[in-house]
C-alpha atoms as one frame of an Amber mdcrd trajectory, in Angstrom:
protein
 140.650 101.828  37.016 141.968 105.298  37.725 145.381 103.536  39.030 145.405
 101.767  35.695 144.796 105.059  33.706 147.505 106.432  35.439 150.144 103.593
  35.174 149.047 103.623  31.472 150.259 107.213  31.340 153.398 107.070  32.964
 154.485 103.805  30.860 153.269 105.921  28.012 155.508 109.096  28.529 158.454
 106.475  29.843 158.402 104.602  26.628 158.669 108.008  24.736 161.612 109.662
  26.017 163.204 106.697  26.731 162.579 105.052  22.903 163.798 108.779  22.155
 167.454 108.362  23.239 167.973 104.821  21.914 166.494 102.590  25.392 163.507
 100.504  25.982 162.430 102.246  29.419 162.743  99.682  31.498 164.060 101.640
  34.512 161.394 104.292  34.036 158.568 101.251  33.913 159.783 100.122  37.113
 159.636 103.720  38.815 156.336 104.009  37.725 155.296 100.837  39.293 157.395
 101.963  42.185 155.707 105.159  42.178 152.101 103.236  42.262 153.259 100.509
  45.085 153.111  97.332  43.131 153.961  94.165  44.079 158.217  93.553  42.960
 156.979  90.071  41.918 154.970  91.713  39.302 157.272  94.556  38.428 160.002
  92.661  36.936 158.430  90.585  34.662 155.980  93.112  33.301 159.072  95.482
  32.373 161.071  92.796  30.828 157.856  92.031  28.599 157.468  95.969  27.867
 161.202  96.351  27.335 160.976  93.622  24.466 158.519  95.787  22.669 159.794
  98.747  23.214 163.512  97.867  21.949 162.079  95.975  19.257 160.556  99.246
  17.578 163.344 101.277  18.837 166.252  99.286  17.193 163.826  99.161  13.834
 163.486 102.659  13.710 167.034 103.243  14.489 168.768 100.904  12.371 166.430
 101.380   8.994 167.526 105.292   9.978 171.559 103.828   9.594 172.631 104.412
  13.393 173.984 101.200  14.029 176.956  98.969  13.800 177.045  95.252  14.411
 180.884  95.480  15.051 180.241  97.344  18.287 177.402  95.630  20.141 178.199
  91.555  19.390 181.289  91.547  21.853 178.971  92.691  24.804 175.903  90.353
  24.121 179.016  87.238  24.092 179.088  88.381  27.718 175.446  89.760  28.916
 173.390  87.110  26.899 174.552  84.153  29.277 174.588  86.366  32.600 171.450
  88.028  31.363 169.455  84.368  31.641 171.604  83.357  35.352 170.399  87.212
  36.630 166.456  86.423  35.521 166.296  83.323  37.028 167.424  84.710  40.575
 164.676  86.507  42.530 166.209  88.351  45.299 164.316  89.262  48.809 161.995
  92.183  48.017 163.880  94.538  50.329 166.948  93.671  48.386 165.214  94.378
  45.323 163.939  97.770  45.988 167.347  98.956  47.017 169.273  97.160  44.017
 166.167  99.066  41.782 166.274 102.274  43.674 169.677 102.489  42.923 169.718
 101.416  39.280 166.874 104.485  38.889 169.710 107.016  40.935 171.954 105.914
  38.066 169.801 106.062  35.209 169.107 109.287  36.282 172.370 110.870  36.887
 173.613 109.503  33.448 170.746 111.246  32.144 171.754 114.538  33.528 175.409
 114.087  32.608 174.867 112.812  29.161 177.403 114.634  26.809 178.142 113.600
  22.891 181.835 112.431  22.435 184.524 114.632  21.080 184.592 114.297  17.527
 187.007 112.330  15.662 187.757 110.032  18.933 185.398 107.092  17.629 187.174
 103.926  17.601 185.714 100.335  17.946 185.734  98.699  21.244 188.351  95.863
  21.443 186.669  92.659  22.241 187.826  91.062  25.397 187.368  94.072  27.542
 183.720  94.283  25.946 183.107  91.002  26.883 183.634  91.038  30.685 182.205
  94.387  30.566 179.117  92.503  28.882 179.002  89.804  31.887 178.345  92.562
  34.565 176.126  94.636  32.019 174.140  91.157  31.783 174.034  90.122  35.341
 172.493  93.179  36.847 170.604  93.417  33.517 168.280  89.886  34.743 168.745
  90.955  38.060 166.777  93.879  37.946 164.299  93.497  35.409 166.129  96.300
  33.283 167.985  95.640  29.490 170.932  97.085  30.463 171.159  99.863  27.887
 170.869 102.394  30.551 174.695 101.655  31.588 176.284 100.025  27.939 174.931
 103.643  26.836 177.872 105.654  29.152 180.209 102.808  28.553 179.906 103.747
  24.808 180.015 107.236  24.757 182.669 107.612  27.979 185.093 105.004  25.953
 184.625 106.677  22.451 183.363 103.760  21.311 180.078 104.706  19.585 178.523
 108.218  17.897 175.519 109.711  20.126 172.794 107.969  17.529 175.318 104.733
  16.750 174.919 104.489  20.800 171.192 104.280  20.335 170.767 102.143  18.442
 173.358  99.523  19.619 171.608  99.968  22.828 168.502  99.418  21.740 169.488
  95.713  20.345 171.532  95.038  23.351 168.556  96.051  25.108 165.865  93.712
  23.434 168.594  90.620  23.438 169.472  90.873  27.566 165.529  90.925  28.118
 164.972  87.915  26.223 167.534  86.440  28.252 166.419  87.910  31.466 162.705
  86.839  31.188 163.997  83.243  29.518 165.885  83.045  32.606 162.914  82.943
  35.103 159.588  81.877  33.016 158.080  81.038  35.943 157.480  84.739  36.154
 155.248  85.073  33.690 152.860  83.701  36.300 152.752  87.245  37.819 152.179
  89.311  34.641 149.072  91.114  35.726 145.860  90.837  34.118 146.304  94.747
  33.018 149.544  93.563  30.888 147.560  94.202  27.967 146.334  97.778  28.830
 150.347  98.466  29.685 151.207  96.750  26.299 149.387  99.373  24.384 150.225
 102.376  26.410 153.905 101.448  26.207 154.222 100.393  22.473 152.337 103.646
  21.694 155.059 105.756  23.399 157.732 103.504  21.816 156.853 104.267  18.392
 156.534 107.845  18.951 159.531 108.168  20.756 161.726 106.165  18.499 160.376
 107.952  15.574 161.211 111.430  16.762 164.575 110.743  18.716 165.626 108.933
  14.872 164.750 111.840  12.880 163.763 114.892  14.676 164.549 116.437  17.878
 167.199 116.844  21.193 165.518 115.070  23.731 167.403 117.054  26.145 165.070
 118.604  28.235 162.776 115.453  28.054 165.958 113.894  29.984 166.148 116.038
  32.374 162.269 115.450  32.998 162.972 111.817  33.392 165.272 112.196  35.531
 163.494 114.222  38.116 161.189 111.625  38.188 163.527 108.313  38.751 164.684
 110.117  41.450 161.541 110.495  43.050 160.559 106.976  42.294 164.356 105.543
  43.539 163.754 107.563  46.649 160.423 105.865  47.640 161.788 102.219  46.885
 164.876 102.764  48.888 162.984 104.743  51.623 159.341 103.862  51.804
């Protein structure tokens, strides 16, 4: 039970910050199950299950708050949907997939540190063919991992002017919730390892998603909560890829 307290914490403060900057947590759901030694068969799933109810609140929040644009997101979901569902239904060896995880979190991490609002005035939409076979690797690793994606279509955004700092979030957030339909539709055989906790780390998580989304919509720089998180994928990345 105190492992389970503590999990429920973690997913808890993950599902704030992240739901604060537009993402589902995904990557910091899998550190803390990382963190805690849990079986990879079980962390996959159960963060693809937590990232649908996470983005789900997160893209509400966002878009009833105006910070998003169809325009921008529906060329990448033409490519990530389809790879999204071929990268869930492919369960890599579990050495593979704490080194493909580890360095997802060393990523999500140093995008976290280096996040930086776009000039203004250099917003333009993305032109769809390149956002389209940017989608199909965005997708792939998405169902690969367990992880929505958002964490990388987020830098792709800002980096290529193609989306405002709150636009980003909430395009994310949808791109996010669509990729881990896909990803857990892609290998529903995996349900069969959702622990029996799932419903503990439903609550915890949901509770830090509404939160989160509600504050990073209206109220506050989450930049010092980012630099938090980060600190701590990097401990978790470090244990997957060396413990």
């Amino acid at each position: 039970m105190e492992q389970i307290a503590l999990l429920c914490a973690l997913l808890f403060g993950a599902a704030f910050l992240y739901s604060a900057v537009g993402h589902a947590g995904a990557s910091g759901y899998l550190a803390a199950m990382g963190l805690l030694g849990l079986d990879p068969r079980v962390m996959k799933p159960t963060a693809l299950v937590l990232n649908i109810l996470v983005a789900t609140m997160t893209f509400v929040r966002f878009w009833r708050a105006g910070y998003f644009r169809w325009r921008t997101v529906w060329p990448f979901l033409i490519g990530s949907i389809p790879f999204a569902f071929v990268g869930g239904g492919i369960q890599l060896p579990t050495h593979i997939y704490r080194l493909l995880v580890g360095f997802v979190l060393l990523f999500a991490a140093y995008r976290l540190v280096r996040y930086r609002d776009p000039p203004p005035g250099t917003i333009r939409t993305p032109p769809v063919i390149p956002a389209i076979l940017c989608g199909v690797g965005l997708g792939l690793l998405s169902g690969l991992t367990g992880t929505g994606g958002g964490i990388f279509l987020s830098p792709v955004l800002l980096l290529s002017g193609w989306a405002e700092t709150r636009d980003t979030a909430g395009v994310a957030a949808f791109f996010i919730l669509c990729n881990s339909i896909a990803g857990l539709g892609g290998n529903l055989a995996s349900v069969r390892e959702l622990p029996a906790e799932l419903p503990y780390y439903v609550a915890s998580a949901g509770a830090g998603g509404l939160l989160g989304a509600y504050f990073g919509s209206t109220r506050f720089s989450v930049l010092t909560f980012r630099k938090l998180l980060a600190a701590v994928l990097v401990v978790a990345a470090c244990k997957l890829i060396f413990f």
